[in-house]
C-alpha positions as CSV (number, residue, x, y, z in Angstrom):
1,X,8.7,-29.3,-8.6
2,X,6.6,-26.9,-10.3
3,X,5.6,-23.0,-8.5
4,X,2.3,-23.5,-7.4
5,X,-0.2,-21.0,-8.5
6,X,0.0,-17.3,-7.0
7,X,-2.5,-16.9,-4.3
8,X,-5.3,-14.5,-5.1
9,X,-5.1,-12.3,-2.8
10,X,-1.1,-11.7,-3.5
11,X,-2.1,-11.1,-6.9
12,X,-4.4,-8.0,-5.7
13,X,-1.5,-6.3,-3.3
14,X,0.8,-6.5,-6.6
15,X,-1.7,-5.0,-8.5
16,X,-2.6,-2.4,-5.8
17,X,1.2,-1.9,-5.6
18,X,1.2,-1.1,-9.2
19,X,-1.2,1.1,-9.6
20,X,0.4,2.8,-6.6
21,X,3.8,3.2,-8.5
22,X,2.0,4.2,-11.9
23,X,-0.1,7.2,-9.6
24,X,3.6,7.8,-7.9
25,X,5.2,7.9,-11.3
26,X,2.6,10.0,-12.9
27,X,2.9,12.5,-9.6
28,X,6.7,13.2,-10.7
29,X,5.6,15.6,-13.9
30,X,3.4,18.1,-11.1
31,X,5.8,20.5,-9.5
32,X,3.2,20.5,-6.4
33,X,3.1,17.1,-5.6
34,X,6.3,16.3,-6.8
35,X,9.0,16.0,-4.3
36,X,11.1,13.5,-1.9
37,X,8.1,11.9,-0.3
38,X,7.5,10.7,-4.3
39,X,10.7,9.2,-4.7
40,X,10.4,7.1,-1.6
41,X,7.2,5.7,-2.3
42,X,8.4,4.7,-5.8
43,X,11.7,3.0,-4.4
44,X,9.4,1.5,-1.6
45,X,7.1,0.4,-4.3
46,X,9.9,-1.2,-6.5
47,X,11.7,-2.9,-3.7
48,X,8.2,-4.2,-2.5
49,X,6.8,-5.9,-6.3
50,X,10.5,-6.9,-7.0
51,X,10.9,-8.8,-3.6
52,X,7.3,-10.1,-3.6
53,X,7.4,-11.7,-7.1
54,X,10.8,-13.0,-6.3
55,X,9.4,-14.8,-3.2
56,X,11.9,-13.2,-0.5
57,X,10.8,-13.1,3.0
58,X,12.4,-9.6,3.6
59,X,9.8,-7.8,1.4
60,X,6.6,-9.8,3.5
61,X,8.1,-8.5,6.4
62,X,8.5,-4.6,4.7
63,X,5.0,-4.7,3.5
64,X,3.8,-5.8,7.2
65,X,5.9,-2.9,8.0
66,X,4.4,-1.1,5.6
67,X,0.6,-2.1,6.3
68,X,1.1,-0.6,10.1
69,X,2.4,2.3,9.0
70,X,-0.5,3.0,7.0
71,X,-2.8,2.0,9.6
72,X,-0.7,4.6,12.0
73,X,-0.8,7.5,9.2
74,X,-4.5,7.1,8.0
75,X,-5.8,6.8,11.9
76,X,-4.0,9.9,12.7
77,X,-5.1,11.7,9.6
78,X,-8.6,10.2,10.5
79,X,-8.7,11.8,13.7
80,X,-7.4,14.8,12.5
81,X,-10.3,15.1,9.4
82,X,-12.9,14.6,12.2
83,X,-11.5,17.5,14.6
84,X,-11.8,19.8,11.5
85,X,-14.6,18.1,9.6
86,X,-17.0,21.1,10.3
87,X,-14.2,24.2,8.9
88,X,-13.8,21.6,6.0
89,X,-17.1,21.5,5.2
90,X,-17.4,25.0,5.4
91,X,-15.2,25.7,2.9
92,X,-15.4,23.1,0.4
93,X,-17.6,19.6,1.1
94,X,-16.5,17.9,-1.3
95,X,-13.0,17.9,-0.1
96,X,-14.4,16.1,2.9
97,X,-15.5,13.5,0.9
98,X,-12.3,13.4,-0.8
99,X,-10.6,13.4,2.2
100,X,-12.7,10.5,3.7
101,X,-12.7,8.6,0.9
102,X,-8.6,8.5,0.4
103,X,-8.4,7.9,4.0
104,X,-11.2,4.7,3.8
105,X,-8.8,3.5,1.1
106,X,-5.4,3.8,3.1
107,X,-7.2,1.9,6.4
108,X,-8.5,-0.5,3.8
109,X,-5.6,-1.3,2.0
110,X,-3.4,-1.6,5.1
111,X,-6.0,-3.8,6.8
112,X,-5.7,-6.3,3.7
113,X,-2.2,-5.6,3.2
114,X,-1.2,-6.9,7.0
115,X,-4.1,-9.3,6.3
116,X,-2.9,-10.8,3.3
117,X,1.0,-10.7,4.1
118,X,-0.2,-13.0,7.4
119,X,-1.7,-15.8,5.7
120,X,-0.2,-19.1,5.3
121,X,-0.7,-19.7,1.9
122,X,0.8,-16.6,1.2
123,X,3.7,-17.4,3.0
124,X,3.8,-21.0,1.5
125,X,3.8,-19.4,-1.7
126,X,7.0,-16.6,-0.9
127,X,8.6,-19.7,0.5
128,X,8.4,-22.4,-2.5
129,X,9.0,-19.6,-5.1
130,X,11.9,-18.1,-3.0
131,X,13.2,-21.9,-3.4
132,X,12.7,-22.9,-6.6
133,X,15.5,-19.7,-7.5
């Protein structure tokens, strides 16, 4: 019995996830931004394509796991950019655009991450293709 075709919207998260390990990788070669935190997300970000493509259950979970923590981090970040938004706009306005923008991306992609990694064709999918090895 042939796969059947990779849903859509599991096809966006790996590419997402990705891009996010390309940015990661590409963070390595600046001392500044460099660091431990880097090294996670690219292990997290390799576990996470390599489980997903493979079908296993264990990485939807992780990504759900993931998707929260986002949601957690960027909410409390959110809050945080709001008590200050007037000192950052002060000093520089368009980090607050910077800072509002990467933080509409994190809610974003967490909202379609835990979105995505709940739907049942998604699941279907992670299930037959987990099988089929």
């Amino acid at each position: 019995m042939p796969t059947p075709a990779m849903p859509i919207k599991l096809i966006v998260v790996i590419v997402l996830l990705g891009l996010s390990l390309v940015i990661d990788l590409y963070g390595l070669q600046d001392p500044q931004t460099g660091g431990a935190g880097n090294y996670v997300r690219i292990s997290l970000n390799i576990a996470l394509l390599y489980g997903l493509l493979r079908g296993q259950e264990w990485a939807r979970v992780l990504a759900k796991v993931v998707a929260v923590l986002g949601l957690i981090t960027g909410a409390v970040a959110l809050i945080g950019v709001l008590t200050l938004g007037a000192l950052l706009a002060a000093m520089d306005p368009r980090l607050l655009v910077v800072l509002y923008v990467s933080l509409g991306y994190v809610l974003a992609y967490s909202v379609f991450l835990l979105w995505c990694m709940s739907q049942s064709d998604v699941q279907a999918w992670l299930t037959i293709r987990q099988l089929r090895d």
